[in-house]
Structure formats: structure tokens, C-alpha cells
C-alpha atoms as a printed R data frame, in Angstrom:
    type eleno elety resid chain resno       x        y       z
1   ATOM     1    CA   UNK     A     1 -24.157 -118.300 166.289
2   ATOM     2    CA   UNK     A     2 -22.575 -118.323 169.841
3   ATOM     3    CA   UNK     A     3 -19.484 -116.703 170.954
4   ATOM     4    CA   UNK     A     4 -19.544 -116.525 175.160
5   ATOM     5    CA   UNK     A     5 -18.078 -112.989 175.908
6   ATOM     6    CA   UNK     A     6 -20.591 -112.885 178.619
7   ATOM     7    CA   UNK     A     7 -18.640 -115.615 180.677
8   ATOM     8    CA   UNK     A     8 -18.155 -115.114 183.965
9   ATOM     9    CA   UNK     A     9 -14.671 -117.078 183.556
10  ATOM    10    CA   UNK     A    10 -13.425 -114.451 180.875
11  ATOM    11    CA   UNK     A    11 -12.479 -111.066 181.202
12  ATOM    12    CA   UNK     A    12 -13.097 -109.163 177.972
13  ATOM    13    CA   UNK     A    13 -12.965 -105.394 178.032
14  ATOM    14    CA   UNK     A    14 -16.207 -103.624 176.056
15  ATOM    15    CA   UNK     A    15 -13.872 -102.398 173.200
16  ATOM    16    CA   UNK     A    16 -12.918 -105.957 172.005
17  ATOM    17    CA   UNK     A    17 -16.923 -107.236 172.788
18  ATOM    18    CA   UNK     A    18 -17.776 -104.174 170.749
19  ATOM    19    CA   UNK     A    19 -15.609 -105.469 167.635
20  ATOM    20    CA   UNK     A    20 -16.397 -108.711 167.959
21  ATOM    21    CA   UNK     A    21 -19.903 -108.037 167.635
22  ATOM    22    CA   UNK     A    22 -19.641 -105.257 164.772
23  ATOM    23    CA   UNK     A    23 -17.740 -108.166 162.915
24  ATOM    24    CA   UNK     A    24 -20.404 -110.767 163.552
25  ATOM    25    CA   UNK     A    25 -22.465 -107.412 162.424
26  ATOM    26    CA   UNK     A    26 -20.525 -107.474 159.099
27  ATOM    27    CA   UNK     A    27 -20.502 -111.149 157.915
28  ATOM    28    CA   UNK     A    28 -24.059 -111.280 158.118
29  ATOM    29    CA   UNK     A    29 -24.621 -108.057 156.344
30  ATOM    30    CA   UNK     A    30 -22.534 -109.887 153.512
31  ATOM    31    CA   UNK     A    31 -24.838 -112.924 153.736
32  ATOM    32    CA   UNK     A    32 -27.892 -110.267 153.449
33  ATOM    33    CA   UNK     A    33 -29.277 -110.866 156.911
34  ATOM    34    CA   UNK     A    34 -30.325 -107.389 158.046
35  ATOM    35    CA   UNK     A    35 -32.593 -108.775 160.882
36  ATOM    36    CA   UNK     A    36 -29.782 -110.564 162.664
37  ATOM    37    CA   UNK     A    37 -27.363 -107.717 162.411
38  ATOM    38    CA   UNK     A    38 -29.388 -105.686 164.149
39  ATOM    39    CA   UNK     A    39 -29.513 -107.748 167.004
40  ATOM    40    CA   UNK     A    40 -25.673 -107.882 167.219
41  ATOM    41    CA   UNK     A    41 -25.902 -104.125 166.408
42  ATOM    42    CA   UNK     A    42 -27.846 -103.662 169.429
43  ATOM    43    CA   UNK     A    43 -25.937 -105.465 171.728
44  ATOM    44    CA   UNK     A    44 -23.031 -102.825 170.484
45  ATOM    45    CA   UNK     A    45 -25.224  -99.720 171.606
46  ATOM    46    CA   UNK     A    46 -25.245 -100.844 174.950
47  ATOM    47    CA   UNK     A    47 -21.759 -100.679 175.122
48  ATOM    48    CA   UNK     A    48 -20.795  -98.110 173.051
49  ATOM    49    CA   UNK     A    49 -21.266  -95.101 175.137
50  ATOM    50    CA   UNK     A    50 -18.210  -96.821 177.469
51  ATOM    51    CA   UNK     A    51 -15.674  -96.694 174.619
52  ATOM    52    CA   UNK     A    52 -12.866  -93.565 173.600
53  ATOM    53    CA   UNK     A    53 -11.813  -95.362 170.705
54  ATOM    54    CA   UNK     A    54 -12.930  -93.175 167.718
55  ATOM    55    CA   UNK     A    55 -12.209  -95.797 165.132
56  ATOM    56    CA   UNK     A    56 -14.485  -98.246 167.122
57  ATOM    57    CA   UNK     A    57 -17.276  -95.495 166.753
58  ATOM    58    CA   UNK     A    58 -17.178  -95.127 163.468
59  ATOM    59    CA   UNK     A    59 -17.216  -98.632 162.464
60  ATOM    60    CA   UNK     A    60 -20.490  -98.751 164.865
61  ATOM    61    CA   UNK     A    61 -21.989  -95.717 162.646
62  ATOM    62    CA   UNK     A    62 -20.933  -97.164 159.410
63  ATOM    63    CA   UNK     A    63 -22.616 -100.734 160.576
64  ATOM    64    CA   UNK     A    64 -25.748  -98.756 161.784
65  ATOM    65    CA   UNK     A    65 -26.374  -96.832 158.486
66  ATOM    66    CA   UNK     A    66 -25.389  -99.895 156.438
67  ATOM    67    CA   UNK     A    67 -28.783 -101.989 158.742
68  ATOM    68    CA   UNK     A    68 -30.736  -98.923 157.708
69  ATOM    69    CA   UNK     A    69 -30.061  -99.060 154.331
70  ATOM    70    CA   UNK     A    70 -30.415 -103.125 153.675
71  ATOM    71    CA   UNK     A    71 -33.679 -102.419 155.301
72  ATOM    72    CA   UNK     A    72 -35.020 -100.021 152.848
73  ATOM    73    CA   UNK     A    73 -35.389  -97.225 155.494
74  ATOM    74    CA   UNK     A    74 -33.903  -94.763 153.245
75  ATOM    75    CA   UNK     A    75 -34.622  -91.815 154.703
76  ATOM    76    CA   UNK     A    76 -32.743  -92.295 158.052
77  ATOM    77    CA   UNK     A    77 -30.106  -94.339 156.186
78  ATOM    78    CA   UNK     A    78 -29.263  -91.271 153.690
79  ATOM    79    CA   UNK     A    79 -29.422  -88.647 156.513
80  ATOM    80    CA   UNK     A    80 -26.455  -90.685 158.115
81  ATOM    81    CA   UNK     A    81 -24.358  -91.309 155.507
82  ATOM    82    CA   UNK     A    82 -24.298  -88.047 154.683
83  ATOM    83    CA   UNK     A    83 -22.848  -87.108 157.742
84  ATOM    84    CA   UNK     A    84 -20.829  -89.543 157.823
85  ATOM    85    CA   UNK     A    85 -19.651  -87.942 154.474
86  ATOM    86    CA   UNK     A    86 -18.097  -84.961 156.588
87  ATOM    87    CA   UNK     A    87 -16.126  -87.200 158.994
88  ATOM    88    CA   UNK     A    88 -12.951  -86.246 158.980
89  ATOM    89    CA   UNK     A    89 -10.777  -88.755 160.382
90  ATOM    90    CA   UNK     A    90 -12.206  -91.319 157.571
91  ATOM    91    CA   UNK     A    91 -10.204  -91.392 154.458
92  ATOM    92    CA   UNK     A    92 -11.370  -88.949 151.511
93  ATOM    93    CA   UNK     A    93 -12.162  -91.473 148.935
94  ATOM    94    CA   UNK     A    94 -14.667  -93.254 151.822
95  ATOM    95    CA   UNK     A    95 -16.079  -89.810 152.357
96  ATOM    96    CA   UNK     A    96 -17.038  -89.913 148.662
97  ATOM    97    CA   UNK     A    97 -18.276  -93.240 148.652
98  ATOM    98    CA   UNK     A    98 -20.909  -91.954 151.613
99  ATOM    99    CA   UNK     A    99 -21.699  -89.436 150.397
100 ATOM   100    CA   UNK     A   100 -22.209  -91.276 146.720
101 ATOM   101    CA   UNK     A   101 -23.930  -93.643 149.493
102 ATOM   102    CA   UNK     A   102 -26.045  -90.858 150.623
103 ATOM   103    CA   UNK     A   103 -27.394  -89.776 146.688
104 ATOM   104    CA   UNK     A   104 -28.486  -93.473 146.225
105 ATOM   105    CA   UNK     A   105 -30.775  -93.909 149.658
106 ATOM   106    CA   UNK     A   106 -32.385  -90.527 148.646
107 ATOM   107    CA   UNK     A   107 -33.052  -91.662 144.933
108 ATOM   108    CA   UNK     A   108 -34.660  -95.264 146.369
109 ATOM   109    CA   UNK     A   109 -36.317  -93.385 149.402
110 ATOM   110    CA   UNK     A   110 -40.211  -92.741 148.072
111 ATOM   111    CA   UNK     A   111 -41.006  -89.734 146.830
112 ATOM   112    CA   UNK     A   112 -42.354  -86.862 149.263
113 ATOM   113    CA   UNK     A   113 -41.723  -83.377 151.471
114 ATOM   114    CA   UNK     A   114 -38.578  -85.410 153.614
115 ATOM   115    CA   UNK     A   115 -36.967  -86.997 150.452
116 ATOM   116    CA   UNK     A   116 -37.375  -83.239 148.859
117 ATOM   117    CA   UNK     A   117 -35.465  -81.322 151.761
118 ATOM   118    CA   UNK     A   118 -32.681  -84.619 151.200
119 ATOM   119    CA   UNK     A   119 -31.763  -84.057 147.679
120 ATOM   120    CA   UNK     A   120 -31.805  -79.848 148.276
121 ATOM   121    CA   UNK     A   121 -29.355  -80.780 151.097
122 ATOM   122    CA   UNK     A   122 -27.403  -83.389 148.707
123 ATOM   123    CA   UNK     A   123 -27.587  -80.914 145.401
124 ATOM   124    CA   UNK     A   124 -26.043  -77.955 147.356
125 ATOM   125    CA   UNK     A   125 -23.289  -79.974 148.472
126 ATOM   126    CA   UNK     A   126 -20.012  -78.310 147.201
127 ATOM   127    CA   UNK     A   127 -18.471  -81.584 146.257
128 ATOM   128    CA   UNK     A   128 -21.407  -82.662 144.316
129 ATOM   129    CA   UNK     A   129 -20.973  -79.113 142.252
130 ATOM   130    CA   UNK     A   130 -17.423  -79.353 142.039
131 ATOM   131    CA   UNK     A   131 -17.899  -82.664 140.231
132 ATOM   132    CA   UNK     A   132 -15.733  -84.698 142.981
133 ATOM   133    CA   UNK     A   133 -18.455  -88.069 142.468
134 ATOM   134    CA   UNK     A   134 -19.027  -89.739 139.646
135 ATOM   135    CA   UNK     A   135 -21.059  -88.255 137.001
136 ATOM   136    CA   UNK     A   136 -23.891  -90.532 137.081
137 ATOM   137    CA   UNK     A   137 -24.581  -89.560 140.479
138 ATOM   138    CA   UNK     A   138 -24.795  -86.296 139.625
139 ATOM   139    CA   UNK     A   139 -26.784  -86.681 136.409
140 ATOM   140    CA   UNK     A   140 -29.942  -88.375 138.296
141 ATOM   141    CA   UNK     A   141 -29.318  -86.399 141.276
142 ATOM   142    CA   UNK     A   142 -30.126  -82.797 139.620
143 ATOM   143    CA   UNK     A   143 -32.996  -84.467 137.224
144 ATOM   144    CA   UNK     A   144 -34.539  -85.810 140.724
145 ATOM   145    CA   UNK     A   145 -34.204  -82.222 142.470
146 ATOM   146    CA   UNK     A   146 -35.302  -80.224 139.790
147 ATOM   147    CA   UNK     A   147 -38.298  -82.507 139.328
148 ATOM   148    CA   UNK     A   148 -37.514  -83.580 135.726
149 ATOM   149    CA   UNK     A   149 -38.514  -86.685 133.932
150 ATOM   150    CA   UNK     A   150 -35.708  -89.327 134.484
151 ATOM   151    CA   UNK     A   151 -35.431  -91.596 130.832
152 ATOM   152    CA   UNK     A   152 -34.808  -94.939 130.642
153 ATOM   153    CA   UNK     A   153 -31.572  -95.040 129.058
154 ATOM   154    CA   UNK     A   154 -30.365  -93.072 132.532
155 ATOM   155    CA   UNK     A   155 -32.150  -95.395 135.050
156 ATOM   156    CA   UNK     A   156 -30.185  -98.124 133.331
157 ATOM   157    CA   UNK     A   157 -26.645  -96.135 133.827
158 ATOM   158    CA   UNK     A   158 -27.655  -95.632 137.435
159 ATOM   159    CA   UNK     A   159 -28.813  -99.052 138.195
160 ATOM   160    CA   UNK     A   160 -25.499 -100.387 137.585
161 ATOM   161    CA   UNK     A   161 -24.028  -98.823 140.470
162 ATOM   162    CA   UNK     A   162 -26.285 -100.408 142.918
163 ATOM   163    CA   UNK     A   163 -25.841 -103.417 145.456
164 ATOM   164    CA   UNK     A   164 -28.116 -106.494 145.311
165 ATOM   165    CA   UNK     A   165 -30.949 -105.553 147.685
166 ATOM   166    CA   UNK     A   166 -31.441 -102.382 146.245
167 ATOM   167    CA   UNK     A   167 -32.452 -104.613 142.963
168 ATOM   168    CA   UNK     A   168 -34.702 -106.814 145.224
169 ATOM   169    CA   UNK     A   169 -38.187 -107.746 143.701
170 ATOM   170    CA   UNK     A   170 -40.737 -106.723 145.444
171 ATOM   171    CA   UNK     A   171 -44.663 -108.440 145.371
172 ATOM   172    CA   UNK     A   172 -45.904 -107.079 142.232
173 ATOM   173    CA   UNK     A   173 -42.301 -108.091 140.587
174 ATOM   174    CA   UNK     A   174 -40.936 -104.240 140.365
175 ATOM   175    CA   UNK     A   175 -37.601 -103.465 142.030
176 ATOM   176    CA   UNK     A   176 -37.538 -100.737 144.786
177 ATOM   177    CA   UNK     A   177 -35.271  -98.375 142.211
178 ATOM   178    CA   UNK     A   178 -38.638  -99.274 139.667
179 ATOM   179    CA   UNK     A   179 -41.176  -97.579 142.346
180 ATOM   180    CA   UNK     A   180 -39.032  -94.742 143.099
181 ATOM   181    CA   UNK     A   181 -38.482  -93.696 139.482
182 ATOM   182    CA   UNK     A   182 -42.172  -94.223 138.604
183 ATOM   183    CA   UNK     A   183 -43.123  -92.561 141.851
184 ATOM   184    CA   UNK     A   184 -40.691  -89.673 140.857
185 ATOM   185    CA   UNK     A   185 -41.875  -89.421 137.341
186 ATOM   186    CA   UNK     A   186 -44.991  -88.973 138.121
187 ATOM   187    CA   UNK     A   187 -44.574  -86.108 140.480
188 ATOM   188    CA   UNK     A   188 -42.785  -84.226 137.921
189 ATOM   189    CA   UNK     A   189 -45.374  -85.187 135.314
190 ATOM   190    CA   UNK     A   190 -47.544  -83.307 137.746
191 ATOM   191    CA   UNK     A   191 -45.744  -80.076 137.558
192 ATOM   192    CA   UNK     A   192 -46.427  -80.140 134.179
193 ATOM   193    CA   UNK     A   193 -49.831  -81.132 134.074
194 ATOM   194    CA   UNK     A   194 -52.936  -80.228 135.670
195 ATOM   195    CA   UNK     A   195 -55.115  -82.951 134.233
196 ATOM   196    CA   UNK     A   196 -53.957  -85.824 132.446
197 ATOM   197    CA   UNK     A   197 -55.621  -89.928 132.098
198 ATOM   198    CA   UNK     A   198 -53.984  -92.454 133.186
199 ATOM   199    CA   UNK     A   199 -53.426  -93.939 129.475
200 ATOM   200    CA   UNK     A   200 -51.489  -90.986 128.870
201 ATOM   201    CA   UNK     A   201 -49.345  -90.685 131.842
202 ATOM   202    CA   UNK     A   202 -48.568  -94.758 131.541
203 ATOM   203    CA   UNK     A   203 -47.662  -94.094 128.097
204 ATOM   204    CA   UNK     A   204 -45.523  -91.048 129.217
205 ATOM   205    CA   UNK     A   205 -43.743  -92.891 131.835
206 ATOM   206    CA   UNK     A   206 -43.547  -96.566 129.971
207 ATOM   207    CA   UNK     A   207 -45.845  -98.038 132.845
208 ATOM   208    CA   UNK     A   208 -49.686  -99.487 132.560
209 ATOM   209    CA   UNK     A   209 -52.617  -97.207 132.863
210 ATOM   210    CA   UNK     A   210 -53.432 -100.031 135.723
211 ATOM   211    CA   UNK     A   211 -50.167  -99.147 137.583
212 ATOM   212    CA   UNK     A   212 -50.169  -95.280 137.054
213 ATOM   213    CA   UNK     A   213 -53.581  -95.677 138.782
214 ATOM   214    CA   UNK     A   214 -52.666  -97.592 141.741
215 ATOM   215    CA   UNK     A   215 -49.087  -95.647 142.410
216 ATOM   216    CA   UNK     A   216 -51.064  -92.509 142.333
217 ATOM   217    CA   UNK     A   217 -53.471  -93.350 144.516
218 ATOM   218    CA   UNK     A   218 -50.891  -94.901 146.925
219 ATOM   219    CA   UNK     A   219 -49.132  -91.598 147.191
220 ATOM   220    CA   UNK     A   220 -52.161  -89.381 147.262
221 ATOM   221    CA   UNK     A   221 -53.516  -91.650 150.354
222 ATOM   222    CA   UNK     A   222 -50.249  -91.369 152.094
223 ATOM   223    CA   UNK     A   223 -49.797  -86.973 151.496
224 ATOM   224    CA   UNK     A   224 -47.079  -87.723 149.128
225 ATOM   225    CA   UNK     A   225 -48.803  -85.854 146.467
226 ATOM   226    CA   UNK     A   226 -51.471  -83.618 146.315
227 ATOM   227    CA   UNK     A   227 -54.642  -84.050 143.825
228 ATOM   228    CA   UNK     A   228 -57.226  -86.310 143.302
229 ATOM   229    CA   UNK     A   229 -58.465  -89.486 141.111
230 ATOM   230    CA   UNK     A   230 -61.892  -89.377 138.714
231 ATOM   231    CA   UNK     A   231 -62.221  -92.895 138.075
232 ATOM   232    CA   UNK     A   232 -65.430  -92.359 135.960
233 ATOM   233    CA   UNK     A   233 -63.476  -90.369 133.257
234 ATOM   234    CA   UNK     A   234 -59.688  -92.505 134.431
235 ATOM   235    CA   UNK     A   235 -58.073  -88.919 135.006
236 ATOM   236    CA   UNK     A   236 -56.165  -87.825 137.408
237 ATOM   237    CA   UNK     A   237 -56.424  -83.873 139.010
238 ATOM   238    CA   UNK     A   238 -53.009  -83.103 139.864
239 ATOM   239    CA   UNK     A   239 -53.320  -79.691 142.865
240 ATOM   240    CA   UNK     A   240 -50.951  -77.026 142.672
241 ATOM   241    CA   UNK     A   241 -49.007  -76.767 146.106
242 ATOM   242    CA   UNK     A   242 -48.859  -73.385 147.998
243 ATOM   243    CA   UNK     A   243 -45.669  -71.980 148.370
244 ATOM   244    CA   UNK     A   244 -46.009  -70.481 151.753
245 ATOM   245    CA   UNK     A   245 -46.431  -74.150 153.437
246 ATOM   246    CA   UNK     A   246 -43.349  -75.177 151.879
247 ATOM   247    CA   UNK     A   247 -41.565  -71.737 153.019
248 ATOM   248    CA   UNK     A   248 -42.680  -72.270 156.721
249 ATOM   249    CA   UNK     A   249 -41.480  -75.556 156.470
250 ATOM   250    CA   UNK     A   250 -37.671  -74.700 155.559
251 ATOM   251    CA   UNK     A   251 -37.494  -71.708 157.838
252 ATOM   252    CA   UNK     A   252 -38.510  -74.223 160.344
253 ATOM   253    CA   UNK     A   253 -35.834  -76.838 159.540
254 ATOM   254    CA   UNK     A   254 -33.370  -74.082 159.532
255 ATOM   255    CA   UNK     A   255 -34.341  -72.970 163.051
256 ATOM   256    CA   UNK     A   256 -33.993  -76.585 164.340
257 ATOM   257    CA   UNK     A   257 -31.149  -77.087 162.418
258 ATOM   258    CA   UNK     A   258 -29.218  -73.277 164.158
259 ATOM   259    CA   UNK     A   259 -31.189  -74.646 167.423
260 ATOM   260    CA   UNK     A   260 -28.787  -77.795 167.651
261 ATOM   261    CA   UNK     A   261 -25.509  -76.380 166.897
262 ATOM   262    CA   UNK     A   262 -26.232  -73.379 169.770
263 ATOM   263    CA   UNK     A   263 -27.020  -76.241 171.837
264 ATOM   264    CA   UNK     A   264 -23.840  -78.185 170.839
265 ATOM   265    CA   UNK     A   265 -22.039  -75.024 171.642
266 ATOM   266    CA   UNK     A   266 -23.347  -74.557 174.645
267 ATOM   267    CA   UNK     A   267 -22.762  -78.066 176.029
268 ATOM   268    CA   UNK     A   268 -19.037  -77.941 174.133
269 ATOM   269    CA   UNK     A   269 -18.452  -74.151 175.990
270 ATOM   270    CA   UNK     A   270 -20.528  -73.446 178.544
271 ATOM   271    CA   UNK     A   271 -18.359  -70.190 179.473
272 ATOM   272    CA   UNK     A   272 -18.201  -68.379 176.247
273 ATOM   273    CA   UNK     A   273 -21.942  -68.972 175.462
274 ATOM   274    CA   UNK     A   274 -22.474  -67.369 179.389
275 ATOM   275    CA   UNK     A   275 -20.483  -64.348 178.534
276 ATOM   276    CA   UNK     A   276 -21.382  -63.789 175.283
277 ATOM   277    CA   UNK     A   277 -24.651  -64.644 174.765
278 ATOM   278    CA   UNK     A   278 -26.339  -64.434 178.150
């Protein structure tokens, strides 16, 4: 795929380069070619900082978060469609849809401390509450924050709202929504458990004993949960977290969190923050 707005015989202004490329950006998203979009993306962040044209920097967030999220970083990709949720010259009904957007990524991200703080952020949201997104967003969204066991019958609602690559196989034939819900089952199996074999808990979740084993040990390894594996007696020793960690933690992402607005402030009115604050 060549298109020569680099030519030394054409004068093209960065705007139209910039929507040229967040089209080529587009189409191959469509074709599910992450790896290539990025590259155009790139090529876009270069040139982005020269632009005024607000509509042109949305469409370069929207394509940005959109790369994230074919590429199963969920994490990063919910964080920005969530604030992309709050834009406000972007149509009310696409705010939704982020923020809808926003609920799935979080669900598919794997389970963990970051992905906790996300759905906190996501369940507090007034338009969640108010009920302005549909219901089965909502439905798996509180069972996920309050740690609850999600059943089959509501994986099955959810999974119908999701796009193709979030239904991608993956090597040992489960889907990324199959790992998340198994990974998130588990953790809430734990708050109710402090022993329990893995017969039981495969049984409990509709998974092998082989697979409760290996997902278990998988998120032990990588701090995801805390506890420990007897594979003489195939039981698994779920540990209690301390609450004081977890309090330092948010009181921490609050003060980073006041920390950049005072700094956007600042920046924003450097004259009222001098005679105000200083």
C-alpha cells in the first residue's frame, strides 16, 4: 500500500496527510490488521502535534484506542475509551458506546490490582448507575466489581455484544472472554474459600481440574493472586489480602490523580495558581 504524500512535487498540508493516513488506519482495522495500522498510526503522531483541528484529534484518539484494543492491551485501551467517554464535542450516543467500549476492555483485561481500580472507576460512573447503557453491561459489570461468580447463562448474554477478535481462539482453543471469566471466577471463588482442590473449583467454575491448576498457577506466578498450590494433596491455599496495602495504594492513585489536574491548572493559569496558591 503506497500513496506518495511525501513527494517533493506535491504540496499536501499535515491535516489532509493526517486523514489520509487515519483512513488507511481504518480500512485495515476493518480487515483485522492491527500491526499495519499502527504503522500508519504512527506516521499520524508525528504530525499530529502541528494540527488545530479538534475533529482530526479525535479521530487520531479514537484510531489509537481502537489499535489498543484489537491488540488485546486492555488495560491502556479501556483507560482511553473511558475518557474518551467524557469528550464533549463527540455526540452523546458515541459517548455511550465508549464508555460501553470501556466496560468490555476491562471485563477481557486479566484479572489483577490495575483491572480492580478500572471497574471501581467504571462502577462509580453516574451514567452506569443511572442505567444510561445497556443492561447487560451493567449486569457483568457489578458481578465483576463486587467479585461475584459470573454464570454461564450471563457470559453468553454478554458475549453477544462483542466484535470478532475479542472471540479470537487462542493456543489452548479458549477465547480471550473464556480466560478472563475463568480468571475472574476464580478470584472470587477465593474470597470465599480458603482451601479448596482443584476438582472442586473445576467443577464450581465448569472448567477441568487440569485447567483450574494451570490458570492458578499462571496468576499466582504473575502477583495476580495471592496463595499458593499443594500439588501432593491437588489443593489450592488461597491468602487473605491486607487491607492496608490496598488502602495505600488508592490514596496514592488519588494523589497522582489531584497531582495532574493542579498541574493542568497550573500550565492552563499560571496567574491564578501564583496568587492563590503560592
Amino acid at each position: 500500500m503506497e500513496i506518495p504524500l511525501e513527494s517533493g512535487y506535491r504540496n499536501t498540508s499535515d491535516d489532509y496527510k493526517i486523514k489520509i493516513y487515519i483512513h488507511i488506519v481504518r480500512l485495515l482495522l476493518e480487515d483485522e490488521d492491527p500491526i499495519t495500522a499502527e504503522t500508519y498510526l504512527n506516521r499520524v503522531a508525528l504530525l499530529i502535534s502541528n494540527t488545530t483541528d479538534p475533529s482530526i484529534q479525535i479521530q487520531y484518539k479514537f484510531s489509537n484506542v481502537r489499535i489498543l484494543d484489537y491488540k488485546r492491551q486492555f488495560l491502556p485501551a479501556c483507560s482511553k475509551y473511558h475518557e474518551l467517554s467524557y469528550e464533549t464535542s463527540i455526540e452523546k450516543e458515541d459517548r455511550l458506546r465508549c464508555l460501553s467500549q470501556a466496560i468490555i476492555c476491562a471485563v477481557l483485561a486479566n484479572a489483577g490490582p490495575l483491572r480492580t481500580r478500572l471497574l471501581t472507576t467504571l462502577y462509580k460512573d453516574e451514567r452506569v448507575r443511572e442505567g444510561q447503557i445497556d443492561k447487560v453491561y451493567t449486569i457483568i459489570l457489578e458481578k465483576m466489581y463486587m467479585e461475584r461468580v459470573i454464570r454461564k447463562n450471563e457470559v453468553e448474554e454478554f458475549t453477544k455484544t462483542l466484535q470478532p477478535h475479542h472471540l479470537a481462539k487462542m493456543s489452548d482453543g479458549n477465547t480471550v472472554l473464556d480466560h478472563a471469566i475463568m480468571e475472574h471466577n476464580i478470584l472470587s471463588a477465593s474470597k470465599i474459600y480458603k482451601n479448596i482442590s482443584f476438582e472442586e473449583i473445576g467443577n464450581l467454575l465448569d472448567i477441568s481440574s487440569e485447567q483450574a491448576e494451570s490458570i492458578v498457577a499462571k496468576m499466582i506466578e504473575e502477583g495476580r493472586m495471592r496463595g499458593s498450590i499443594d500439588q501432593i494433596d491437588n489443593i489450592i491455599q488461597f491468602s487473605s489480602v491486607e487491607e492496608l496495602p490496598i488502602w495505600n495504594d488508592r490514596i496514592s492513585d488519588l494523589c497522582f490523580k489531584i497531582e495532574g489536574i493542579l498541574t493542568s491548572i497550573q500550565d492552563k493559569y499560571p496567574e491564578w495558581v501564583q496568587e492563590n496558591f503560592l
